[in-house]
BALOBA-1460 file (C-alpha; in Angstrom, 3 decimals):
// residues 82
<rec num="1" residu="x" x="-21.986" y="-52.676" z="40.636"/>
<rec num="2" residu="x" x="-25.320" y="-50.825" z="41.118"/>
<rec num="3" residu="x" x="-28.354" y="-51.963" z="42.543"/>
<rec num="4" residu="x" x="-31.084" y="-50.464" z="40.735"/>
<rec num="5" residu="x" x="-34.993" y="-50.384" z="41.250"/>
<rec num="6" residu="x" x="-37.573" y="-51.026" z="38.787"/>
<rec num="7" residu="x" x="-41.409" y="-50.758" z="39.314"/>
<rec num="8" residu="x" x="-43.837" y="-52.030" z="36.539"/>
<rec num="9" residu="x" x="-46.737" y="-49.820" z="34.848"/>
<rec num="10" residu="x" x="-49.015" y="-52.772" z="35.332"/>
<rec num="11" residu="x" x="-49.356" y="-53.748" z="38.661"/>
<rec num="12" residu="x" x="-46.618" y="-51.683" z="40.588"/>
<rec num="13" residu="x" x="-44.769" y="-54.662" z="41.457"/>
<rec num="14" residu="x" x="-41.425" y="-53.625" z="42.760"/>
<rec num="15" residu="x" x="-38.156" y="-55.184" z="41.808"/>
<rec num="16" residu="x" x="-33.902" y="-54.687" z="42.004"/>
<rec num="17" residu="x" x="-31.776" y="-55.916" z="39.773"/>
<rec num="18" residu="x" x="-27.743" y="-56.088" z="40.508"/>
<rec num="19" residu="x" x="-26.214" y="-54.596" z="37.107"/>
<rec num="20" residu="x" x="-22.956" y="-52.838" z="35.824"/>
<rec num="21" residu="x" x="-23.646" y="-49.138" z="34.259"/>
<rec num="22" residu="x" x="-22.711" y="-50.167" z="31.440"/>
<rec num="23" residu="x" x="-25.449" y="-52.854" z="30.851"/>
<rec num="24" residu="x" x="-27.510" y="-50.426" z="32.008"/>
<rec num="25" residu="x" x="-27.091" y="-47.490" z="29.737"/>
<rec num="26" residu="x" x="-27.045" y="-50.347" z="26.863"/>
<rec num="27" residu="x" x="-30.443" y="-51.105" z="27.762"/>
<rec num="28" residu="x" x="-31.982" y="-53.412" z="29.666"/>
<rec num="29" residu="x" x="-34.346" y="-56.063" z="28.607"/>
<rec num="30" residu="x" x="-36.778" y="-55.975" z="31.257"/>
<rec num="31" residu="x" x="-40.451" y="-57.629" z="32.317"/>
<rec num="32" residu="x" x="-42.017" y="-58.089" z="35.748"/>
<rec num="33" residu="x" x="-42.053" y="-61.303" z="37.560"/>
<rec num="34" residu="x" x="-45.500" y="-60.893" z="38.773"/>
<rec num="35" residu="x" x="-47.527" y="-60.449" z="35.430"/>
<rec num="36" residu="x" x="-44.818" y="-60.547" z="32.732"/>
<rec num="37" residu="x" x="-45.564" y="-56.971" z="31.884"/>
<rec num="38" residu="x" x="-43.115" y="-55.063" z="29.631"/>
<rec num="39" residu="x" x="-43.887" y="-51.740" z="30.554"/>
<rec num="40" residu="x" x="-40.863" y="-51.422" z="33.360"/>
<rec num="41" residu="x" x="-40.109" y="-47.603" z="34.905"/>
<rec num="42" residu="x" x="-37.019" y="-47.382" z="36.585"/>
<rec num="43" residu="x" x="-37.685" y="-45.686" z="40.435"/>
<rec num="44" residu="x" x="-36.458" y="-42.792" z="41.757"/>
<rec num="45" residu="x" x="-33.817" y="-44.209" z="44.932"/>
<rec num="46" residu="x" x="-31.513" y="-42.257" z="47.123"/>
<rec num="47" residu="x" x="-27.306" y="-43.871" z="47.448"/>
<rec num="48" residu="x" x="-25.126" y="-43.263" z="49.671"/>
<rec num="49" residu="x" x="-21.326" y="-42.687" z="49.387"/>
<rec num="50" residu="x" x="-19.232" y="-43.174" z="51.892"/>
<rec num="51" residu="x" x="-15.269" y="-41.299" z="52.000"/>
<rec num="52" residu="x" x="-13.603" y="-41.274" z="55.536"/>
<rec num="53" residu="x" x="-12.908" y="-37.597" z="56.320"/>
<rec num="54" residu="x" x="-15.987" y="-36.075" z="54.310"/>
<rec num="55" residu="x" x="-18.140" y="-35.839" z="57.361"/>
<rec num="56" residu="x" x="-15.429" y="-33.876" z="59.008"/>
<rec num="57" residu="x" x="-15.228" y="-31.469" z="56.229"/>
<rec num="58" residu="x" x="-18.573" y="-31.310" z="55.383"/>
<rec num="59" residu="x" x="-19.249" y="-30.074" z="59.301"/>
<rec num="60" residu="x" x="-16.914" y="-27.479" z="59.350"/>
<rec num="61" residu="x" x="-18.088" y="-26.049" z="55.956"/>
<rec num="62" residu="x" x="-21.559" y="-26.172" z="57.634"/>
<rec num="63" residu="x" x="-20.750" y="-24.134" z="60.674"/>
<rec num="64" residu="x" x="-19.683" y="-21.351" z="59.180"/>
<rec num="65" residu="x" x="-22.859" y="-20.558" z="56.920"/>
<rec num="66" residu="x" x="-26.712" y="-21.007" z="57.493"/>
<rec num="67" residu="x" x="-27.073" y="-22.659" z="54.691"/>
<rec num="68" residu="x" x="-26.125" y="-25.871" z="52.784"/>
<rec num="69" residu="x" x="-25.010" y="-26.123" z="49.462"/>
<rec num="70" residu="x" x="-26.733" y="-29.470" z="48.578"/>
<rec num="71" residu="x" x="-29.662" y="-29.997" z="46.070"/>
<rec num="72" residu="x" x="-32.228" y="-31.335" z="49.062"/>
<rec num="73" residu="x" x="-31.421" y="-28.978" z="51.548"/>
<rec num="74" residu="x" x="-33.348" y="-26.470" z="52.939"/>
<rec num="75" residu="x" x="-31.307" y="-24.359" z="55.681"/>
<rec num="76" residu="x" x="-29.752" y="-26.743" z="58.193"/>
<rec num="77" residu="x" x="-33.032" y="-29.078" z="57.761"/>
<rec num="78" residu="x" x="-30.657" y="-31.481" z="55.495"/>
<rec num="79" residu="x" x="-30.622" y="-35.132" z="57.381"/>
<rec num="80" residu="x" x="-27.851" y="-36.201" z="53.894"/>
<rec num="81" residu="x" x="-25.271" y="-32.947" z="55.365"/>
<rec num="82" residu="x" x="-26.177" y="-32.446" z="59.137"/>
């Protein structure tokens, strides 16, 4: 299961909460801790996923071009493919 971050409108108070996507996508019934506001945004996190022999892959694909094929990179500048 996910860990997902949730900041409120309020006060900005910053929170996870440990949920399946499921519950998730059926909406969450959420308020802050701090002032019991209602008004929750999810935030905008990175993951990581992890499959033995993607790194190897992923660097020989790389060596061959000047360029990276991923959404955040620019050149070889990616730190997520490099």
């Amino acid at each position: 299961m996910p860990t997902y971050e949730f900041s409120c409108k309020a006060c900005g108070h910053r929170f996870e909460m440990f949920t399946s996507i499921s519950a998730k996508e059926k909406g969450l019934d959420l308020s802050c801790s701090q002032c019991g506001g209602r008004e929750i945004k999810q935030a905008v996190t990175g993951f990581m996923f992890y499959s033995p022999g993607a790194h190897a892959a992923s660097e020989h694909n790389h060596s061959t071009s000047s360029s990276c094929s991923c959404s955040g990179c620019h050149g070889k500048s990616c730190q997520s493919c490099h």
